[in-house]
N, C-alpha and C positions, 0 to 999 in steps of 0.2 A: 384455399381450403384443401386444394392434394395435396399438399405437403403436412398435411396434418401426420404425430409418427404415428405409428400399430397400434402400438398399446400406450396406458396413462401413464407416467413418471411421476409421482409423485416425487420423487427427489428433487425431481427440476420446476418444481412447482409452487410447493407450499410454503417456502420462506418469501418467496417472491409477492405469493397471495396475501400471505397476512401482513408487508409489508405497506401492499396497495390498501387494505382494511385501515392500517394504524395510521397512513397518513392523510385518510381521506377525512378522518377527526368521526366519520358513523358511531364510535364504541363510546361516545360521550352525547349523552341526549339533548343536551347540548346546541348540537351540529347538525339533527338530521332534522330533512326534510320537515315545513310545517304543513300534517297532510292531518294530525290527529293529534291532540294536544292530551289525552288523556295520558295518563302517567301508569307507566310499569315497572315495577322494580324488584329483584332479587336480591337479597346480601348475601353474597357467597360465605358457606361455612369456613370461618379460617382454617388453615391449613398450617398445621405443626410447624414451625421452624427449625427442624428439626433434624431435617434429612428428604433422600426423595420420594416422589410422588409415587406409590403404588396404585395396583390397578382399579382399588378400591375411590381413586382421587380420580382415577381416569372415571366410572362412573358416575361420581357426583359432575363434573365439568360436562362429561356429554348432554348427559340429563339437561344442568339449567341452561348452558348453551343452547342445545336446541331450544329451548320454551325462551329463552331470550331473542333467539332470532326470529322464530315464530313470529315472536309480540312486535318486534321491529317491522317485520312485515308487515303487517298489521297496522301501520303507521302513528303507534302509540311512542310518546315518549320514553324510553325503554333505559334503564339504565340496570346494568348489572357490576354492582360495586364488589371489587378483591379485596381479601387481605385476609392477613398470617397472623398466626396466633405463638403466645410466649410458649405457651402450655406449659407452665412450669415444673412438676414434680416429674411431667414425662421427659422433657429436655434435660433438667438436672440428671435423670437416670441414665438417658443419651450420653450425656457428657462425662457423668460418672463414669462409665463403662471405657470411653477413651482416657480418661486420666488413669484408670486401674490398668490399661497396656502399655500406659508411659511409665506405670511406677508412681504415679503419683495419688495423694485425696484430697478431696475438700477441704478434710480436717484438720491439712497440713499448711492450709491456704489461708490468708487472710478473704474476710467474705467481699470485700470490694473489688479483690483479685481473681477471685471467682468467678463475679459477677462481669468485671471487663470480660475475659475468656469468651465467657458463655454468651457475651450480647454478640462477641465478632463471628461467633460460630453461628447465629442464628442469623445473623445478616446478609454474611456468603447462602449460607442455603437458604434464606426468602430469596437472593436476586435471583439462584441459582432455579425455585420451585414458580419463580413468575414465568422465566422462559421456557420451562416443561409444562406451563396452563397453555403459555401461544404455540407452542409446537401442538398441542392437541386442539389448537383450535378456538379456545377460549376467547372472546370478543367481549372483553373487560374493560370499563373504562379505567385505565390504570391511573389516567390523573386524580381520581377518589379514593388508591390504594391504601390500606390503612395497616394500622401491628396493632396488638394490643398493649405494648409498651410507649405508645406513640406520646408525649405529655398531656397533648388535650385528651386524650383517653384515660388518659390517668386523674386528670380533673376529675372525670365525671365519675369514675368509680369511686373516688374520694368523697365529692359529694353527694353522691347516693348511700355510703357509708354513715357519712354525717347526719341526714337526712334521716336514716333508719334509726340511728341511735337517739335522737331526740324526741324520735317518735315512739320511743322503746321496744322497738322491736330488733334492736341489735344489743345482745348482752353478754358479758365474760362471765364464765364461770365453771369450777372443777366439776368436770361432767367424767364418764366414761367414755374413751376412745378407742378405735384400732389402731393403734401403732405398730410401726414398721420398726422392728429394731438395726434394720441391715442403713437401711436409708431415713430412719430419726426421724420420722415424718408420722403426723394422724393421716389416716385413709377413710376416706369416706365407704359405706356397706357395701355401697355400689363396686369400690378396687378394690375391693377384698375375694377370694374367689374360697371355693373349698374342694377341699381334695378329701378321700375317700385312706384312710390309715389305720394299719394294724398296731394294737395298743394293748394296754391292759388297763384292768379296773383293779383299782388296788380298795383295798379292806384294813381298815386301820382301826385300833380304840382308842378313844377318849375317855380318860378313867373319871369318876363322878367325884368332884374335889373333899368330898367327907366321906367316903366309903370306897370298897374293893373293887364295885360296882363300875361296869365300863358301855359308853354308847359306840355303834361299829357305825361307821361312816364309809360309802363307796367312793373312791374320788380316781380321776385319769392325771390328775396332775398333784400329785403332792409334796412338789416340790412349792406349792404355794403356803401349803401349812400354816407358816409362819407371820402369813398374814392374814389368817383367821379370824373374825371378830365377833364368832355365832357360831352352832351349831342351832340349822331349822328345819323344820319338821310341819308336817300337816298337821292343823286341830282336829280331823275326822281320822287321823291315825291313833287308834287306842292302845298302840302298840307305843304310846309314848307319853303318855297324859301324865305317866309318873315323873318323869323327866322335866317337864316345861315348868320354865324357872330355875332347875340346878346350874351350878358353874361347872362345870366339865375342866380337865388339865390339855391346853394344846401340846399333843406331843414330842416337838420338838424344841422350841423356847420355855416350853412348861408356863404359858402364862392363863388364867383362868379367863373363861368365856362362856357366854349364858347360852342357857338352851332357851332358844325363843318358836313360838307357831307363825306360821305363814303359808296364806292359800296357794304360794304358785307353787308349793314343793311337791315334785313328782312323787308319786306314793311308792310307784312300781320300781320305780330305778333305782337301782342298789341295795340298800337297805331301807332306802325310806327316809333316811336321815342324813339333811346336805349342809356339808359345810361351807359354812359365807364369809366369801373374800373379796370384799367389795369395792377395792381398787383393782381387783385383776378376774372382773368376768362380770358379763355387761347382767347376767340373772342377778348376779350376789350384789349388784350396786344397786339396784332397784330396791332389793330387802334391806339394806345399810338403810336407803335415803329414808324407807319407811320406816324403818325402827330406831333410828336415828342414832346409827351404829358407831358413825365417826369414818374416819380413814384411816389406814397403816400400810401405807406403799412398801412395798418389800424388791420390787425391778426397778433398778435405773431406765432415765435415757437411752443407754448403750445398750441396754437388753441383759446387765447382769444384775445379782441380787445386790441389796445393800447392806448395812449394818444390823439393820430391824429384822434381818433373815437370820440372824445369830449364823449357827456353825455353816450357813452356806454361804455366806457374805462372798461375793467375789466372785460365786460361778453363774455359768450362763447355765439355762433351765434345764437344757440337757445332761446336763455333770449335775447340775443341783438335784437334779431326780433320782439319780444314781445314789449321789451320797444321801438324800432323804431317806431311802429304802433302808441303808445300811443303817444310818442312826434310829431305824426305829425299829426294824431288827435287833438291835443291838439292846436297846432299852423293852421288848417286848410288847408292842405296840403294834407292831406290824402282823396281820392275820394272815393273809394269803394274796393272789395277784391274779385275775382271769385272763384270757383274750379276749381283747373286746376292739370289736371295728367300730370306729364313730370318723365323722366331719370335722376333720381340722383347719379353722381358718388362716389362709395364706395369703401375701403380696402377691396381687395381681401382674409385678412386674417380676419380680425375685424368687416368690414362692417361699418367701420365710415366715416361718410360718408368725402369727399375728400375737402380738403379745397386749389385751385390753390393759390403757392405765388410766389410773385419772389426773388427766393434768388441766389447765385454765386454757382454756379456748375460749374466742367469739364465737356466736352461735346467731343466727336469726330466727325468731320465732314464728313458725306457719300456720300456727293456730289462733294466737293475740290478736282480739279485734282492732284495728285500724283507726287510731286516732274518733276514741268511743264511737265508734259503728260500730255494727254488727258483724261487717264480715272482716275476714281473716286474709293474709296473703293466700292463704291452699282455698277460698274462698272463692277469691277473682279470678283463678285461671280455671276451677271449676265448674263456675260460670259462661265464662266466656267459651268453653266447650263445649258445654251443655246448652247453652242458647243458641249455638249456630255460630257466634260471634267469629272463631276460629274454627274451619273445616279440616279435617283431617281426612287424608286420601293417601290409601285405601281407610273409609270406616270404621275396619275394624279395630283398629291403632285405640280406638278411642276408649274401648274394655280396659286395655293396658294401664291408659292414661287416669281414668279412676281408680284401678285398683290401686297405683301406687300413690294418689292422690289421698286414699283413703288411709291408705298404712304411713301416712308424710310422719316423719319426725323433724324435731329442728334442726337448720342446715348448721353446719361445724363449716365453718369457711375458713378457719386458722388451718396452717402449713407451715412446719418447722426446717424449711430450705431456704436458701440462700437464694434462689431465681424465681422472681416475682415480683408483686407491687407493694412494697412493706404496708404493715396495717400502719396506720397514721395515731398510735394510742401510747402515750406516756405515764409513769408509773413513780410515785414516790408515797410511802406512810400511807401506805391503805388509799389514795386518792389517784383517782384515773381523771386525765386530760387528752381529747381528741383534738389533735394537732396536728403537722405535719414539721413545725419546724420545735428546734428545743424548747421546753416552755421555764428553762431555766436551770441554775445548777441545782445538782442534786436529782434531776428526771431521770428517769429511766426507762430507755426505749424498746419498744416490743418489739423481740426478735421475729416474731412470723411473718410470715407473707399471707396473701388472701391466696384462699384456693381459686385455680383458675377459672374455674363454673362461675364464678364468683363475678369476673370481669367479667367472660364470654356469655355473659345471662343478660347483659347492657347492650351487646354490641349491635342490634338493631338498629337502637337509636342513635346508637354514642357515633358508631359510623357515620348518621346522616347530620347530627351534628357538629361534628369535627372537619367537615368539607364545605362546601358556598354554603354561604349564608339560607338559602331558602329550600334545601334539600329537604328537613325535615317537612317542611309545609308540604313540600310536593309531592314529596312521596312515603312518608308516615301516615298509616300503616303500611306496610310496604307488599305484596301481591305474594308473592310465595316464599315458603322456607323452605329448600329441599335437604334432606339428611337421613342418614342409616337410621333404623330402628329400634337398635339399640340402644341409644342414648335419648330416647322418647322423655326420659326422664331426667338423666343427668343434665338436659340444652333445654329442650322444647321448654317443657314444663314452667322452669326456672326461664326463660325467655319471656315467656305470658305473664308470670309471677311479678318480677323486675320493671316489664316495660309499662304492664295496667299500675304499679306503685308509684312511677315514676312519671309518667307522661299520662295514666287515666287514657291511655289508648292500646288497641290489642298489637301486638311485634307486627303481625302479621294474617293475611288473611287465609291464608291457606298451608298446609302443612304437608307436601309431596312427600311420605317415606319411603324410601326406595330399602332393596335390601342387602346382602352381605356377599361379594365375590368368593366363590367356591372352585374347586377343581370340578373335572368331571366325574369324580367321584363324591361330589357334594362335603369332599373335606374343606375346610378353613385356609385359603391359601395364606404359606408362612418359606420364607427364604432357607427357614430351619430344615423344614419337611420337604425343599427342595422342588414344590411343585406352584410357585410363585412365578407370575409372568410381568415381565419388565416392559409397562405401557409404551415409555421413552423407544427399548428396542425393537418393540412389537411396530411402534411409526416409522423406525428407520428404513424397517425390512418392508414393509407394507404401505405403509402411509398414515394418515392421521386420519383417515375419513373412512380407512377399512375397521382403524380399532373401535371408531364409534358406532361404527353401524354392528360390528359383533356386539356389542353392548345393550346396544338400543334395540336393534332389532328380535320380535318375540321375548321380551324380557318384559313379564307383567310387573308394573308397579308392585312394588311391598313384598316381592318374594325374593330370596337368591336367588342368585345370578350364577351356576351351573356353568363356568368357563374351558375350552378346549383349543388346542389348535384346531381340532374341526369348524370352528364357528367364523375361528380367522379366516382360514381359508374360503368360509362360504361366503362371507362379507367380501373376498378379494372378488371371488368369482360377479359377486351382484356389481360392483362398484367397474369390474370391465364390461361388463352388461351394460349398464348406462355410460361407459366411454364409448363401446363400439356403435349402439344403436346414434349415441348423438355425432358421431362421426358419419356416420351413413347420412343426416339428416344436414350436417353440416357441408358434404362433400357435394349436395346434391340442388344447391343453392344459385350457383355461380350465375346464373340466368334468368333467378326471381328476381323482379322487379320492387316486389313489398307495395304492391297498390291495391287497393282491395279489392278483392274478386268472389263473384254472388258464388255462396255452397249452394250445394240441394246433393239429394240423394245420402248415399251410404258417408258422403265427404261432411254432411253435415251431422249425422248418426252420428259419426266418431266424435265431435266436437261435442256435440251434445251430451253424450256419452262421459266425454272428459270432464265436461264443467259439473254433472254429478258427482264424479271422484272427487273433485275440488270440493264442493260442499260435504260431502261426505269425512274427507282427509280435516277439513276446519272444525265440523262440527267435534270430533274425536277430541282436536287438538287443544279446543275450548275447555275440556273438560281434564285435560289432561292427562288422558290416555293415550301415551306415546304410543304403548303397544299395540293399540288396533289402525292410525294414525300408519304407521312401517307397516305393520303387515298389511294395510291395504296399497298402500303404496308398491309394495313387494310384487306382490302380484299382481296388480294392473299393468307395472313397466316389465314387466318379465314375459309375463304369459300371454298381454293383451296389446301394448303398444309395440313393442320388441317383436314378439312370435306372431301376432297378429298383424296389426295392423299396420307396421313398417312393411311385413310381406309380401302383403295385399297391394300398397300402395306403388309398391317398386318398380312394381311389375307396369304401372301406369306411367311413370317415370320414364320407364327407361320405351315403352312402346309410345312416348308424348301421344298419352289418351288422357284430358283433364289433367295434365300436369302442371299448371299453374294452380289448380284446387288442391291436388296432390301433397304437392309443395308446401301449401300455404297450411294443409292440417296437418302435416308432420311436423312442421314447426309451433303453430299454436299449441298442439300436443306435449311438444318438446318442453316450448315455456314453458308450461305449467307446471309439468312434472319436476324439471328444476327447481323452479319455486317449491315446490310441494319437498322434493328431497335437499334444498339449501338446509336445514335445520341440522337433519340427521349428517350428510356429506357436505360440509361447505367447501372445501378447495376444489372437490375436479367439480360441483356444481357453477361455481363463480367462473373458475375457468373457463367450461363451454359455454357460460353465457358469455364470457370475454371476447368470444371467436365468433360469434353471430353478428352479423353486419348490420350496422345502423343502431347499435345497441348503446345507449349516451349511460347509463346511468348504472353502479354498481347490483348484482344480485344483492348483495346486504339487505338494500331501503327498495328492493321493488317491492309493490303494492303487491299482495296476494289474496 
C-alpha cells in the first residue's frame, strides 16, 4: 500500500475497470449473485443513431446507472437493457445535411439507395454511441442490445399496426397536416415550433356576383385566394346578415363562392369576415368539413402552387404573394396592406416555415371506445395516472400530463421519408389491403413510413420480447422510465397508451423526469451558440466519475441542470477527497490483522454514526431522490469522515493508542461509504475497494 501514486489516474483506470465489469458477466442479471430474486429493470431511452452523445445523454446514463447499480446492490435481479433508436425524420435530416455538402439529394437517389447509405451511417455511430455509454460508465447488459430497425421489432410494430386496424382504431384519411415543404414530410404540432414575424394584413374585395356591391376580407396570406371555397362570417354579426347566402367573385380565378355563417369566426379580426381555404389552414378545414365545402388543393408536395392557382401556378408562396398583390391591384380589388406581427409556424428542424395541406394519412384514434367499451386509448393512460397505477416523479409532471391528455387529438403516424419502417398497406380501385408482402399485380404500395413515436411508443415491451424467452414475464412492467420532460408527451404518454393496448399492462411503474442541460447562464446548450460541453472530452480530461458526479450532485430531479466548468471542477475536487482520505486509510493497514476486535467508546459512536448515514442514504435512495442521497453523502465524507473523523483517528494511529479499533473504524467507515458513493462514482470506487486486502468479491454485487 506505499506505493499507492498521489493523486487518482483515471486514465490508467477506467478502461481497465470496466473491462473487469464486462467480463465478470454482473451487467446481465443473469449472472449475479443469488442473494434476491426480485427483479429490476430499466429500458434505457434509445439514443438517436445518429451522431454523438451529448451531455444531455451523459445525464440520462448517470442518472439510470446509478439507480441500476443501486438496485444491484440491493441484490435484486437488476437488469438495465440498451439500445438505439432509427429516429427517422431526425436521421434523414442528419443525413440530408451531409449529402447537401457532397452536392448531392435524396431526390436524386433511388429510395433503396438511400436507405442502404442511411442504415451504414447509423450503424458506425450506434457501435461508435455504445462505446461512449462504457466510457461514462454505463453497466448495460449489451447482450439484450436492441435498434429499433432490429426484424423482430419490426414484427411487433407490424402487429400492433394490424391489431389496431381491425380494431378500427387505425384509419386513412384526407385530414389536415403540417407539412414541411423543405423535407416533404407531415410534422406532427408537437415539431412544429413558432416564431414571432413582421407581416401585413392585407384588405381585399370580393365583389357580390349580381351587383357593384363588394365584401372586404383581412387575410396575411393571399396568395392562397385561389383556393377559396367560402367567404365566413359570424351569425351575431349584423354587419352581415345581408350577405349570407350571396356568391361573392374570388378575385383572382374569378370563380363564385358562398357566403356562409360560422360560430368560430373571430368577429374582431379584420373585418369580421374570413375567408376559407380548407386545404391550406387547419381553422378553414374544420369550417369546409362542417359545411361540407369539398377540397381544392392549390400547393404541391414541393411547396409550389399548382394549376388550380391559375396565374400563380409554379410559384413558391413567397413570389405567389408578390404577384397576388400585383394582380389584384391590378384588377382593383386590392384595398390596402397594415403591419401586422402574428405567429408563424415553422420546421422545428429547418425553420421553413409550415405550409398546412391535406393529404391521406394513417391516423389512430384516442378517443374510439375499444373494442365496444367504454374507454378509449387517451382513457387508459389517463387511468392508469390517475389511479396511482403509473407514478410520476417529480408530481408535478402529472398537471402536464392531463392537460395534454385533455387537448389529445388523433395521432398522424404517416411520414413521407424514405428512413423508416414502411407502413405494411396496399392500394388498388379504392380497396386498401394490410399486408407486408405484394397482394398482387396491379397493388400499390404506400410510400410512407410510420412516424417514429409510432415504434418507440412499443419499445418497453417489444425490448423484453425480442431477447430470452422469459424477459417479458420477469420483468414486465418494468421499475422505472427515466427521460427529459419535454417529451412527457411525445414517449411517456404514447408508451402507457401502446403498452395497456397491447399487453393490458402499465410500460412501467414509475416515471423519473429529469430535466434539460443548460449553460451557466441557464441558456439551451447548442454547438451553434458555442457554449456546448463535449461529455466524451470532459472524461478524458477529468474522468468518467468527475462528470457524473458534476451531474448528479445537487441536481433536484425535474429541474435544469445549470452546467459550468465550475461544477467540473468541484466534482474533480470531491472525487481526490475520497482518493486521498481512502489512501490514508489504505496506507495505514499493513499490520491489521481483520479479526474482530470489541468497539466501545467514541470507536463505536463513529460506527454507529455511520450505519445511520447508511440508512439514511437508502432510505433517499428508495424514493429516488438522488439529490438528497449526494448531498448527504457530500457532506458526511467531506466534513465528517475526511475532516473529522480520519483526524481524530490518526493521531491514535500513528501514537498506537486503540489502534487496532482505529483501524478497524476507518475502514468499516471506508466500506460503506464506497458502497454508498459506487452508484454516483464507480471507477475510483471499485478501485479502492480493489486495493483493500482480503476483498474476494467485486463493489458491483456487494450487498449494501
Amino acid at each position: 500500500m506505499e506505493n499507492l501514486p498521489k493523486a487518482y489516474q483515471p486514465k490508467e483506470v477506467e478502461s481497465k475497470i470496466y473491462e473487469i465489469w464486462e467480463k465478470s458477466g454482473f451487467f446481465n442479471p443473469d449472472n449475479l449473485p443469488e442473494r434476491n430474486k426480485e427483479p429490476f429493470c430499466i429500458i434505457m431511452p434509445p439514443t438517436n443513431a445518429n451522431g454523438s452523445l451529448h451531455l444531455g445523454h451523459g445525464l440520462v446514463i448517470s442518472i439510470e446507472d446509478a439507480i441500476i447499480r443501486y438496485q444491484r446492490m440491493q441484490g435484486k435481479k437488476t437488469l438495465w437493457l440498451p439500445g438505439a433508436d432509427h429516429a427517422g425524420f431526425e436521421t434523414q435530416v442528419v443525413y440530408e445535411k451531409k449529402l447537401e455538402k457532397e452536392g448531392r439529394s435524396r431526390f436524386q437517389m433511388e429510395r433503396e439507395e438511400f436507405y442502404k447509405e442511411v442504415w451504414d451511417f447509423t450503424q458506425k455511430n450506434k457501435e461508435h454511441m455504445i462505446e461512449q455509454v462504457k466510457r461514462l460508465g454505463g453497466s448495460c447488459d449489451w447482450s439484450r442490445e436492441t435498434f429499433t430497425l432490429d426484424p423482430k421489432v419490426i414484427d411487433i410494430v407490424y402487429d400492433t399496426f394490424n391489431q389496431m386496424y381491425k380494431d378500427g382504431l387505425i384509419y386513412r384519411s384526407n385530414r389536415i397536416i403540417n407539412y414541411c415543404p423543405k423535407h416533404r414530410t407531415a410534422l406532427s404540432d408537437l415539431e412544429t415550433q413558432y416564431i414571432e414575424q413582421d407581416s401585413f394584413l392585407y384588405y381585399i374585395k370580393y365583389q357580390d356576383s349580381e351587383s357593384d356591391e363588394f365584401l372586404t376580407i383581412a387575410t396575411t396570406r393571399p396568395e392562397t385566394i385561389p383556393g377559396d371555397l367560402a367567404i365566413a362570417v359570424n351569425p351575431k354579426d349584423k354587419r352581415y346578415k345581408a350577405w349570407v347566402n350571396k356568391k361573392v367573385i374570388e378575385p383572382i380565378t374569378k370563380r363564385l363562392i358562398p357566403v356562409i355563417q360560422d360560430e368560430s369566426v373571430d368577429i374582431s379580426f379584420g373585418t369580421g369576415a374570413l375567408k376559407v381555404t380548407p386545404n391550406h389552414d387547419a381553422t378553414d378545414f374544420e369550417i369546409g368539413q362542417k359545411h361540407n365545402l369539398g377540397f381544392l388543393p392549390i400547393i404541391n408536395l414541393d411547396g409550389k402552387l399548382n394549376e388550380n392557382s391559375g396565374p400563380l401556378a409554379g410559384l413558391k408562396p413567397k413570389a405567389a404573394r408578390e404577384e397576388s398583390i400585383k394582380i389584384l391591384t391590378e384588377n382593383k380589388t386590392f384595398i390596402k396592406q397594415e403591419p401586422y406581427k402574428h405567429n408563424v409556424s415553422v420546421c422545428y428542424k429547418c425553420n421553413t416555415p409550415i405550409e398546412p395541406l391535406v393529404i391521406p394519412q394513417w391516423f389512430i384514434s384516442m378517443t374510439k371506445p375499444i373494442n365496444n367499451s367504454k374507454k378509449s386509448l387517451r382513457d387508459l393512460a389517463v387511468d392508469a395516472v390517475k389511479n396511482g397505477d403509473v407514478k410520476f416523479n417529480p408530481k408535478r409532471f402529472e398537471k402536464i400530463f392531463f392537460h395534454w391528455m385533455k387537448e389529445l387529438k388523433d395521432w398522424n403516424i404517416s411520414r413521407q421519408i424514405y428512413w423508416g419502417i414502411p407502413i405494411p398497406a396496399w392500394y388498388k380501385e379504392g380497396e386498401i389491403k394490410i399486408q407486408r408482402e405484394c397482394p398482387g399485380d396491379g397493388w400499390e404500395k404506400d410510400s410512407d413510413v410510420f412516424d417514429t413515436w409510432f415504434s418507440s411508443s412499443q419499445w418497453p415491451f417489444a425490448t423484453l420480447m425480442v431477447n430470452q424467452e422469459n424477459d417479458l414475464k420477469t420483468y414486465f412492467p418494468t421499475s422505472v422510465m427515466g427521460t427529459a420532460y419535454d417529451i412527457i408527451f411525445f414517449w411517456v404518454a404514447r408508451m402507457i397508451i401502446m403498452s395497456l393496448y397491447k399487453t393490458d399492462k402499465i410500460p412501467f411503474k414509475k416515471v423519473l423526469f429529469h430535466g434539460l442541460v443548460r449553460d451557466k447562464n441557464h441558456q439551451k446548450m447548442s454547438k451553434s451558440k458555442g457554449n456546448s460541453i463535449d461529455p466524451i472530452e470532459t472524461c478524458d480530461q477529468y474522468g468518467a466519475d468527475v462528470l457524473r458526479w458534476s451531474m448528479l450532485y445537487g441536481t433536484k430531479i425535474g429541474d435544469d441542470l445549470s452546467f459550468s466548468n465550475d461544477k467540473i471542477i468541484g466534482a474533480r475536487n470531491f472525487v481526490n477527497k475520497v482518493w486521498n482520505a481512502s489512501k490514508f486509510v489504505l496506507m495505514n493497514l499493513s499490520d491489521f490483522d481483520f479479526s474482530e476486535v470489541k468497539l466501545e467508546g467514541k470507536y463505536e459512536k463513529y460506527i454507529e454514526s455511520n450505519k445511520n448515514i447508511v440508512t439514511r442514504y437508502k432510505k433517499n435512495f428508495d424514493k429516488l431522490n438522488l439529490t438528497a442521497s449526494s448531498t448527504l453523502l457530500y457532506k458526511y465524507f467531506w466534513f465528517t469522515f475526511a475532516d473529522k473523523i480520519i483526524e481524530d483517528l490518526k493521531q491514535d494511529i500513528k501514537n498506537d493508542v486503540n489502534k487496532k479499533q482505529a483501524q478497524y473504524t476507518l475502514l468499516y467507515i471506508l466500506e460503506n461509504n464506497l458502497k454508498m458513493l459506487h452508484p454516483f462514482i464507480p471507477f475510483v470506487t471499485e478501485y479502492i475497494w480493489s486495493l483493500i486486502p482480503n476483498r474476494k468479491n467485486l463493489l458491483i454485487v456487494e450487498e449494501l
